[in-house]
N, C-alpha and C positions, 0 to 999 in steps of 0.2 A: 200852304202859305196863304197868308189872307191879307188881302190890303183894303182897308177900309174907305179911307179918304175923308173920314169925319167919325165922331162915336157916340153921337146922339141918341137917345133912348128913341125919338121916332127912327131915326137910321136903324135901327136895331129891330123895331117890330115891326119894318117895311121890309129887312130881310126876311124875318121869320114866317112874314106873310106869303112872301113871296116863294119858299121854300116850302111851307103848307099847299101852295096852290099844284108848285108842280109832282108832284111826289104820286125727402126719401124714408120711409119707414126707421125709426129710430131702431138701434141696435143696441141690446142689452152689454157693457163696458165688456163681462168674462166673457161670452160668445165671439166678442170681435176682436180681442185678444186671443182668443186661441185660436181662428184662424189669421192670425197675422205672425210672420218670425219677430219673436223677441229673443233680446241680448241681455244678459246679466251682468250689471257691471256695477264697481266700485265708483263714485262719484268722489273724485279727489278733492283737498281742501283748494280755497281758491287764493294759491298762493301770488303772492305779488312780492312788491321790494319786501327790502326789510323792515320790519315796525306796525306792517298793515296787517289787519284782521286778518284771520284764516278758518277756515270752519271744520270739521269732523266729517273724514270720511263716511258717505249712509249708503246701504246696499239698498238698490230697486231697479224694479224692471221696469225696461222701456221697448215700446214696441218700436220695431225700426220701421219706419215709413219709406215710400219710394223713393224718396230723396237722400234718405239717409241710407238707402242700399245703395245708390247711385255711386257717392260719395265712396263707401266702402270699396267697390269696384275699381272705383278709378284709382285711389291712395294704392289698392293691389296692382294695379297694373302698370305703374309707374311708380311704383316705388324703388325701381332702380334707378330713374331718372332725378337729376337735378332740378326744385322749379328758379327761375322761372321757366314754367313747358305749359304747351298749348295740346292738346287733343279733340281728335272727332270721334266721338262714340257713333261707330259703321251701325248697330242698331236702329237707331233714331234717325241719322240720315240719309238710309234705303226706307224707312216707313215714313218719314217727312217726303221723298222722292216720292213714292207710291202715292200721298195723298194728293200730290201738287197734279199729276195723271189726273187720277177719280174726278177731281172737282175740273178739272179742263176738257172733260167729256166725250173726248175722243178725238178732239184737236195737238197737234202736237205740240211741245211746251216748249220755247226756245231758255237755255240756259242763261242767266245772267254774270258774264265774268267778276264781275268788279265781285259779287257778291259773293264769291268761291276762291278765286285768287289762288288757285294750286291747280295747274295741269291733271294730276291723278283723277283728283275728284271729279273736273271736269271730265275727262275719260269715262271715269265710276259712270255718272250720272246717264251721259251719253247713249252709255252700254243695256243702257235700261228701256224699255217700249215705253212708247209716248212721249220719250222728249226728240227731239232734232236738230242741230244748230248751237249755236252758239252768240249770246251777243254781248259784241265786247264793249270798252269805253275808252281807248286810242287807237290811233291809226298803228302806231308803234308796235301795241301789244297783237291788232289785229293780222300785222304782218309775222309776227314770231311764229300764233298759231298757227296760223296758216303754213308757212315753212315747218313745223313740228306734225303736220299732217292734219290739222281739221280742216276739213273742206267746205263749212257752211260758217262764214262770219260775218254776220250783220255789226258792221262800225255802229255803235248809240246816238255818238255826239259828230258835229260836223266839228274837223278838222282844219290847221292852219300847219302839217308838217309837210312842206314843199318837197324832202329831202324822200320822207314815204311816199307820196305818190309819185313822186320821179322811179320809185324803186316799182311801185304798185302796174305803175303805166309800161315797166319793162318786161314784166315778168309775166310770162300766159297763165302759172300755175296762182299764181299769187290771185291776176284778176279773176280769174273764173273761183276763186275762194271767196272772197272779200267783197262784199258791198257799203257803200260808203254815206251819210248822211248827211241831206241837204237841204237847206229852207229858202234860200237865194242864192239868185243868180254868178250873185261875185263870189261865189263857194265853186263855180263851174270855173270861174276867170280864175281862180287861183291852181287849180288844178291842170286846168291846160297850161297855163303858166308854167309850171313846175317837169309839166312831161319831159322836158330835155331829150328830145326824139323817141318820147317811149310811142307806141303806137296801139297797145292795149289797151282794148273797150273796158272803159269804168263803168263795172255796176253803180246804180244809183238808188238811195230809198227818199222819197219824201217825207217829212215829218209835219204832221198835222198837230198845232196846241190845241190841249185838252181843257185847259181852264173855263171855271165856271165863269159868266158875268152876271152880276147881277145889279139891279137899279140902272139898266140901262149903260153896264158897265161902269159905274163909279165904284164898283166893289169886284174885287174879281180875286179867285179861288180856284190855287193851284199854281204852283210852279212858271216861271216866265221861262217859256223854251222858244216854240218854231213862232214866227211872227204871222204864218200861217195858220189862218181859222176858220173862212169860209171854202163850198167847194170853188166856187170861180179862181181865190188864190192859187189854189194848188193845181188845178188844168190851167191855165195859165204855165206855171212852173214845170208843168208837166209837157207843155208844148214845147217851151224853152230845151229841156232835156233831150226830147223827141228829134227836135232840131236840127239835133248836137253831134256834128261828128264825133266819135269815140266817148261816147255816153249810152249808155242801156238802163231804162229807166224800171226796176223790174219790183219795186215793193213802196208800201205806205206804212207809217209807223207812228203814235198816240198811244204816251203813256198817259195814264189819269193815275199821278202819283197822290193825289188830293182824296183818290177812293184808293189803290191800294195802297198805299205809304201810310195812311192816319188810321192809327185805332179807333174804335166805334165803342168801346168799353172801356172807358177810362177809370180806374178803383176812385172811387169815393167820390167822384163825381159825374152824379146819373145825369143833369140837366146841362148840361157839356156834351154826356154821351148821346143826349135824346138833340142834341141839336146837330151834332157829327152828323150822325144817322137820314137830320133832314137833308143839309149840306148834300150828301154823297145820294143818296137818295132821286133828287134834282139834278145833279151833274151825272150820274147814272143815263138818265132820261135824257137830259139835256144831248148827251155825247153820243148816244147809240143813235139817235133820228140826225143829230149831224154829220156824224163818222158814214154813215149807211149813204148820204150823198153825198159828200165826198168822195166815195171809192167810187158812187158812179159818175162823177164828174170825171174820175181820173181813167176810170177804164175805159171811156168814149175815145181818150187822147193813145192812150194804149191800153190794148185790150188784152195783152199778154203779159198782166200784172202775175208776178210768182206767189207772193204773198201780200196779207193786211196783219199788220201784228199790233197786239195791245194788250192791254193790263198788268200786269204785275203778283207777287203772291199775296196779297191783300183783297185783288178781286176777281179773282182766275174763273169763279165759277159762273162771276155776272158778263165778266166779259167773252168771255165763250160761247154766252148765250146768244150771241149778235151774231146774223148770219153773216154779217159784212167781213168779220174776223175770220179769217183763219188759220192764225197760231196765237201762243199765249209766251209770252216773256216772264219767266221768275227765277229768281236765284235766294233771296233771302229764306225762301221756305224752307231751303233745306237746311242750313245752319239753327234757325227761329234763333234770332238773339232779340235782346229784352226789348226793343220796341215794336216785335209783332206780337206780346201777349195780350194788348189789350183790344182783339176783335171779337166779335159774337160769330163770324162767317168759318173760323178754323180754328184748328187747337191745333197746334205743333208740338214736337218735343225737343226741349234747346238740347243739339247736340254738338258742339263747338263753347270747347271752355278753354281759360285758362287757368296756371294756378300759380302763386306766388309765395315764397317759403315763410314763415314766422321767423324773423330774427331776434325780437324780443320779446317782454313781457312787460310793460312797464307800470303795470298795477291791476288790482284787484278789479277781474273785466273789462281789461284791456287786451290787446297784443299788438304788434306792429308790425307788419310783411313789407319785403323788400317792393320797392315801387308798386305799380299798379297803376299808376293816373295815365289811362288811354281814351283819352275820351273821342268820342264820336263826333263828324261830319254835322254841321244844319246849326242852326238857332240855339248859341249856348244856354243850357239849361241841364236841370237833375236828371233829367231824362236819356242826356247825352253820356253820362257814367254810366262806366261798369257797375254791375252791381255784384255785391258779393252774394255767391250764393248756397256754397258749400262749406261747414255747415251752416244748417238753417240758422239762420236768428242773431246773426252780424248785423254791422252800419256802420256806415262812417260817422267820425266826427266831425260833428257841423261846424265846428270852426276849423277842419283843413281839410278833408275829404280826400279825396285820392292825390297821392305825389307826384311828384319828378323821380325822387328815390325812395320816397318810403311810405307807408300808408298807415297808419293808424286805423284798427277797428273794434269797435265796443257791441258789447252784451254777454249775457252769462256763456254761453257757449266759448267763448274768449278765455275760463279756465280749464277747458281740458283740452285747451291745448299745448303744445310742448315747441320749444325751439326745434325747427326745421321742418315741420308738421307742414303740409300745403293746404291753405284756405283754395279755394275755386269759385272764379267768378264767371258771370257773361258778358261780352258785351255787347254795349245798347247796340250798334251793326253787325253786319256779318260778314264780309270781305274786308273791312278795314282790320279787322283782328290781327290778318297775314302778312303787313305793313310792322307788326312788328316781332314775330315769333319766324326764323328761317326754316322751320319743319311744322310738320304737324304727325303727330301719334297717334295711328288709328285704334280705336279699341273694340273690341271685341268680347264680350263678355266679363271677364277679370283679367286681361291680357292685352299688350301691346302686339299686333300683329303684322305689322308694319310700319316704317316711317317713310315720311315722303315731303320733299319740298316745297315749299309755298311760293310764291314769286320772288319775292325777296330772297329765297334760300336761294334761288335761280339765280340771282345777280338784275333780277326784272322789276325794278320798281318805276312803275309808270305814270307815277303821279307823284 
């Protein structure tokens, strides 16, 4: 998020100054087809209504690409299933898991709920070396798991449910699970408020804001979260907490969604992506010599901090690099939906799709699938659609793009397809996906091997 506050061309190279300061062998076609599987197939005419051109079936080979194996696995593995259905190809995210470790270096990775939204997977992920915890984004949700038996839940967002912490504040199992997120002090007043004789020590994390300022703060980059930015604020808060009867102040927390949230590789535009790169680059620098005194501003007030947790899947390996950190927060790496393709830092494999059935045909390169229009959280834009992505070489139509009920999409791929055939998309998030599908279908190879609840199949929708 960037607020400018003016968009003058000197405004503009006083940022970029300012962001300067701180900062394959070609392969013969037969050679590469015969190691690749090809399919021999009839190319059908590309029938539409009545009256429209059609063309003569022609025989040729086509090598199948990894996408188009993808594709083929999935239609087999759910071909018993009706779409609309959503699946997690288990493949892609145990080596999405695996890579989110690698790059966090030996630190342990706290899970992101929002970004998973299914208990199992949580479990899944859990069950795997190098990650630990869990971090959720309500008090609500934080209390279910906890009662469902995780024992390590970092609340994200500070809370206003008086009715959970009256529940939090009664329960030993609950508080010794759950810690709770705080930037001010009347976050303290409303929680004692609320206790209704409960007498249970609240965990407490503090949250530190990550945003960049620049021009002396007239321009600032990043998210508006904790109104906390210097270390004096947060000792301070820190004292306040220390204070406090039935308060335990035991971690500090700075997302820098402005480095992991934003792609650094934007397609088609390099001087967007060479400016990204300054941007994150300076706020990189900027955070790690603030963050670093801050945690020791805070560990003077107590010195029996449990953890520093920061970053996200977008910058696990920078921010791991700080010694001040240690744990790493991600959750989108493991699904990778379309708004983490464009970084230079990782390469994910999207394993979290949906697919939606063709119900019609309504002309030459055309087809039209039951609903689809889910679109994503943040700053309406193209970017927030789904994108179709099985098979290759769909679009929407610019004059209506995805539905309410129905989706039109265009390109040649669009004649071989047939009524009830399932297109498969991603989308631009990754825990919002679960918001609207009650299951998800694990795959495995060319097989559904399990299905298992999403929150919403739970009856758990927390937002």
């Amino acid at each position: 998020m960037v607020s400018t506050g003016g968009g003058s061309a000197g405004s503009r190279a006083s940022v970029m100054r300012e962001l300067m300061g701180r900062c394959s062998p070609v392969i013969p076609v037969p050679l590469l087809l015969s190691t690749m599987p090809v399919t021999l197939r009839a190319v059908p005419p590309r029938t539409g209504t009545q009256g429209l051109p059609t063309r003569k079936p022609v025989w040729q080979a086509r090598a199948m690409t990894p996408r188009a194996a993808d594709r083929a696995r999935y239609d087999r593995a759910t071909a018993h299933l009706d779409a609309p259905v959503a699946i997690v190809d288990l493949e892609a995210f145990d080596a999405n898991a695996a890579d989110l470790v690698r790059r966090a270096g030996g630190k342990p990775v706290r899970v992101a709920s929002k970004s998973v939204r299914c208990r199992a997977l949580l479990e899944r992920v859990l069950s795997r070396d190098g990650f630990a915890g869990v971090m959720s984004f309500t008090l609500d949700e934080s209390l279910w798991l906890a009662r469902a038996g995780f024992e390590d839940v970092l609340l994200a967002y500070p809370s206003a449910d008086r009715s959970g912490f009256g529940e939090l504040a009664r329960d030993p199992k609950l508080a010794a699970a759950v810690t709770v997120m705080v930037d001010d002090v009347a976050q303290l007043d409303l929680i004692d408020a609320a206790r209704a004789g409960g007498t249970e020590e609240v965990r407490v994390c503090l949250e530190l804001d990550t945003a960049l300022h620049l021009l002396g703060g007239r321009i600032r980059v990043g998210a508006r979260r904790s109104p906390l930015r210097e270390p004096a604020q947060l000792a301070e808060l820190a004292r306040s907490v220390v204070r406090r009867p039935g308060f335990r102040l035991v971690g500090i927390m700075a997302y820098e969604g402005h480095v992991a949230g934003v792609g650094d590789a934007v397609a088609g535009r390099p001087l967007r992506s060479r400016a990204i790169r300054l941007m994150q680059s300076a706020a990189r620098k900027e955070l790690a010599e603030r963050r670093a005194a801050v945690v020791r501003a805070v560990r003077a007030v107590a010195p029996d901090l449990e953890f520093v947790n920061g970053g996200g899947t977008g910058s696990v390996q920078h921010t791991a690099a700080e010694d001040a950190v240690t744990e790493i927060a991600a959750g989108s790496g493991l699904f990778v939906p379309r708004l983490f393709d464009n970084y230079t830092s990782f390469s994910g494999r999207p394993a979290a799709l949906f697919a939606q059935p063709v119900v019609r045909r309504p002309g030459v390169g055309v087809v039209t699938v039951l609903g689809g229009g889910y679109p994503a959280s943040g700053v309406a834009g193209a970017d927030r659609l789904p994108v179709p992505y099985l098979p290759e070489g769909l679009r929407y139509d610019p004059q209506e793009g995805p539905g309410e009920v129905q989706t039109p999409l265009l390109g040649s791929p669009a004649d071989d397809l047939r009524i009830g055939d399932k297109v498969w998309f991603r989308h631009a998030k990754a825990g919002e996906l679960c918001e609207r599908f009650e299951s998800l279908h694990l795959v495995e190879g060319d097989r559904v091997t399990a299905t298992v609840p999403t929150y919403r199949g739970e009856g758990m929708t927390f937002l």
